[in-house]
C-alpha positions in Angstrom: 54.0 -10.0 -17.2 54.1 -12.9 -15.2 54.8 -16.6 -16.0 54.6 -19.9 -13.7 55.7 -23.0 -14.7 55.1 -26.3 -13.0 55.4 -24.2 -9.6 55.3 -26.8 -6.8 55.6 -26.0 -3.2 55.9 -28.4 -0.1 56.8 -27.7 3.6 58.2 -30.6 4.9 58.8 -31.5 9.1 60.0 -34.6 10.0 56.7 -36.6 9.9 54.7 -34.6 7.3 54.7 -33.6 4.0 52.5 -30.8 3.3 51.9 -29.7 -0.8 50.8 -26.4 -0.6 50.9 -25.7 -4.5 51.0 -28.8 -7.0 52.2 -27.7 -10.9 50.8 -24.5 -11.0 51.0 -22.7 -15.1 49.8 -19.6 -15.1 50.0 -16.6 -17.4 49.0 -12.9 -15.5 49.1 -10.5 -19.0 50.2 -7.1 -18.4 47.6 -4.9 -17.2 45.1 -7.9 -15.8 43.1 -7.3 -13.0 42.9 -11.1 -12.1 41.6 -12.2 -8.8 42.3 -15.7 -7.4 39.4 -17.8 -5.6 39.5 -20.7 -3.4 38.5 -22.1 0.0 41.0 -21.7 3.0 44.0 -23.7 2.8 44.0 -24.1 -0.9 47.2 -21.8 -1.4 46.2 -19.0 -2.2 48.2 -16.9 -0.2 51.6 -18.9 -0.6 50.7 -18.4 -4.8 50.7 -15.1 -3.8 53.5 -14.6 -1.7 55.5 -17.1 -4.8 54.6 -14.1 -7.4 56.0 -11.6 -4.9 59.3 -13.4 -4.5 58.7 -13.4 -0.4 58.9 -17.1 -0.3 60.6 -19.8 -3.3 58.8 -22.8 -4.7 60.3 -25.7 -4.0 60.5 -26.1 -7.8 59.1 -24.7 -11.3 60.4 -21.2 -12.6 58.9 -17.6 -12.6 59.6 -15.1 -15.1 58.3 -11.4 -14.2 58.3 -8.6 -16.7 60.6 -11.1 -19.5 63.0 -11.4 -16.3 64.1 -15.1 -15.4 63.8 -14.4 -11.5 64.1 -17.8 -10.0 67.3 -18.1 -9.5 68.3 -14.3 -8.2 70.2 -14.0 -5.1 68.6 -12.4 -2.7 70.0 -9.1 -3.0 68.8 -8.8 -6.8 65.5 -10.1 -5.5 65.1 -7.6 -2.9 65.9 -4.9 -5.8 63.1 -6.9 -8.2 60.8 -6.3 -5.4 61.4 -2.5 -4.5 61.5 -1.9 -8.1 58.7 -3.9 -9.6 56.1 -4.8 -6.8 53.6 -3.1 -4.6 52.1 -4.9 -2.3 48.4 -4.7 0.0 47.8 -6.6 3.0 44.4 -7.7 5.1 46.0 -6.4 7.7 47.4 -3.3 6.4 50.6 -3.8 7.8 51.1 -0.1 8.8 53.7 1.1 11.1 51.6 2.9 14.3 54.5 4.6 15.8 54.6 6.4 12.3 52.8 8.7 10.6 50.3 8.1 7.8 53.5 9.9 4.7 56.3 8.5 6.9 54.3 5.2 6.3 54.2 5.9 3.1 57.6 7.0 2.2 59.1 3.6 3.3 59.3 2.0 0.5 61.5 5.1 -1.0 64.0 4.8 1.9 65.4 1.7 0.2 65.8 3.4 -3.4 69.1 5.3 -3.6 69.4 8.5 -5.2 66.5 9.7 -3.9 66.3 12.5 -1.8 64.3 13.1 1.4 62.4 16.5 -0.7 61.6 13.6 -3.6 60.7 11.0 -1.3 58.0 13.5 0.5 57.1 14.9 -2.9 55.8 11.3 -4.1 53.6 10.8 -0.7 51.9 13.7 -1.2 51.0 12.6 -4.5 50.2 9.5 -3.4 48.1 10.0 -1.0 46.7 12.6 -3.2 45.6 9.5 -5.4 43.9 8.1 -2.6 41.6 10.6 -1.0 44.2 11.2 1.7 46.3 14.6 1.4 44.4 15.9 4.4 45.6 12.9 6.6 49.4 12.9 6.2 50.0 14.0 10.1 47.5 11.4 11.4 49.0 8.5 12.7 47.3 4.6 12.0 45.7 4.6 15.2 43.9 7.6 14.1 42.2 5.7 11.0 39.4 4.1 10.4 39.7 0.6 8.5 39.5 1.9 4.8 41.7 4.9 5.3 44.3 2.5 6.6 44.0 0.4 3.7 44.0 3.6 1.6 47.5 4.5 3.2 48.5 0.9 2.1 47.8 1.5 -1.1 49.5 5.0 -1.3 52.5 2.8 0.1 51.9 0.2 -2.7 52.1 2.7 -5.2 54.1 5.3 -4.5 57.4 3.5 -6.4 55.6 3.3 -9.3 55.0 -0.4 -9.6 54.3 -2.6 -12.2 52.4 -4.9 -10.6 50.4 -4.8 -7.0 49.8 -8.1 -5.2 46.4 -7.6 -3.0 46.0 -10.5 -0.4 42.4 -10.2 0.7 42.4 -6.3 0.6 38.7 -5.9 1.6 38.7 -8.5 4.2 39.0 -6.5 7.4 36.2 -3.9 6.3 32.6 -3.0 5.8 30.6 -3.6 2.6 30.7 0.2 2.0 34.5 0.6 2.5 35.5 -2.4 0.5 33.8 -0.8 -2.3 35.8 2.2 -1.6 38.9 0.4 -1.8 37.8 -1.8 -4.8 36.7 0.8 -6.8 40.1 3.0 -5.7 42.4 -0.4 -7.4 40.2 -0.6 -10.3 40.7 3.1 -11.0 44.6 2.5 -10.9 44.6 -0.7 -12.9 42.2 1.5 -16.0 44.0 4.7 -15.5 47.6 3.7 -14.8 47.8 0.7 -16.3 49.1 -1.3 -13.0 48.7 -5.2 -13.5 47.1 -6.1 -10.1 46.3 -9.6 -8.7 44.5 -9.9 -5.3 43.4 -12.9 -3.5 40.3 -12.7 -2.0 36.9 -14.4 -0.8 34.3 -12.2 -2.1 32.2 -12.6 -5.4 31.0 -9.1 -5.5 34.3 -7.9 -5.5 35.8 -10.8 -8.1 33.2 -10.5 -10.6 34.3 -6.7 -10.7 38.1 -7.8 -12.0 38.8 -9.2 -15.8 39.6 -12.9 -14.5 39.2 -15.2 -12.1 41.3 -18.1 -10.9 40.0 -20.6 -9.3 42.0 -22.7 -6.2 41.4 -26.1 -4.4 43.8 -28.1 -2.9 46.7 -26.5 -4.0 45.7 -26.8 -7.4 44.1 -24.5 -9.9 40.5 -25.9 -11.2 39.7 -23.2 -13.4 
């Protein structure tokens, strides 16, 4: 499902040179649940943001569901995204001057041929996969922490992706709601098939996924 070869990236300024990722191979099989390790700094996020075609390497080539994707412009890569990713944030990323299904609907708004009945139709059911159906006039503010990421998920999902990217989706909550929300992406990963890689600091929460990648330095260890 998704391929790296000898992905390499450096941020340069005019006095430093900064390698953020140093030949990275990897092989994510569809329908993995694989969480990446590592200590701050070691690049995880920038992997992850790489796999989500947010940012480029600076060389090395990915190849997403048997698509050669490095070198789309970034029109097509925009369309890769809509159509292929999901994405979850530590910080949610919600909008607060919208409501919890106009939140979710976003990602629908940038799809054409889909009407505004079919774009509310596919909230409701995704929020309905996430415990939220009652919620859908609430705004963010409104929330608690794990409901919020819950509505991230619904957002994540609600195109149908292939693949979620989770950056440290249990980072900003409790114990008891990042079980919530760990035990809502392993339901989608058994039941729907999703291939879902996530970033994150916590053991507990790793040991519960089918693989994990360790980071250090920009470089994967194991």
């Amino acid at each position: 499902m998704i391929h790296l070869s000898n992905i390499e990236k450096v941020y340069r300024t005019k006095t430093i040179e900064t390698i953020a990722l140093n030949n990275i191979n990897l092989n994510i099989n569809k329908g993995e649940f694989v969480a990446i390790m590592g200590p701050s700094g070691c690049g995880k996020s920038t992997l992850l943001n790489i796999m989500g075609l947010l940012d480029a390497p600076t060389r090395g080539s990915i190849v997403m569901d048997d698509q050669q994707v490095t070198a789309l412009s970034r029109k097509k890569l925009a369309l890769f995204r809509n159509l292929k990713l999901g994405f979850i944030f530590q910080s949610y990323h919600l909008i607060n001057d919208l409501s919890v299904i106009d939140n979710v609907e976003l990602p629908l708004l940038y799809r054409k041929g889909i009407s505004g009945t079919e774009r509310r139709k596919r909230a409701l059911e995704a929020l309905e996969k996430v415990g939220l159906s009652a919620r859908t006039k609430h705004y963010p503010n409104q929330l608690s922490g794990g409901q919020r990421q819950r509505v991230a998920i619904a957002r994540a999902i609600i195109g149908n992706p292939e693949i979620i990217l989770a950056d440290e989706p249990t980072g900003n909550l409790d114990s008891a709601m990042g079980e919530e929300v760990m035990n809502l992406m392993l339901h989608l990963n058994k039941t729907d098939g999703t291939t879902i890689v996530m970033v994150t600091h916590d053991e507990l929460m790793a040991k519960k996924t089918q693989r994990v990648i360790h980071f250090f330095d920009g470089q994967q260890v194991s």
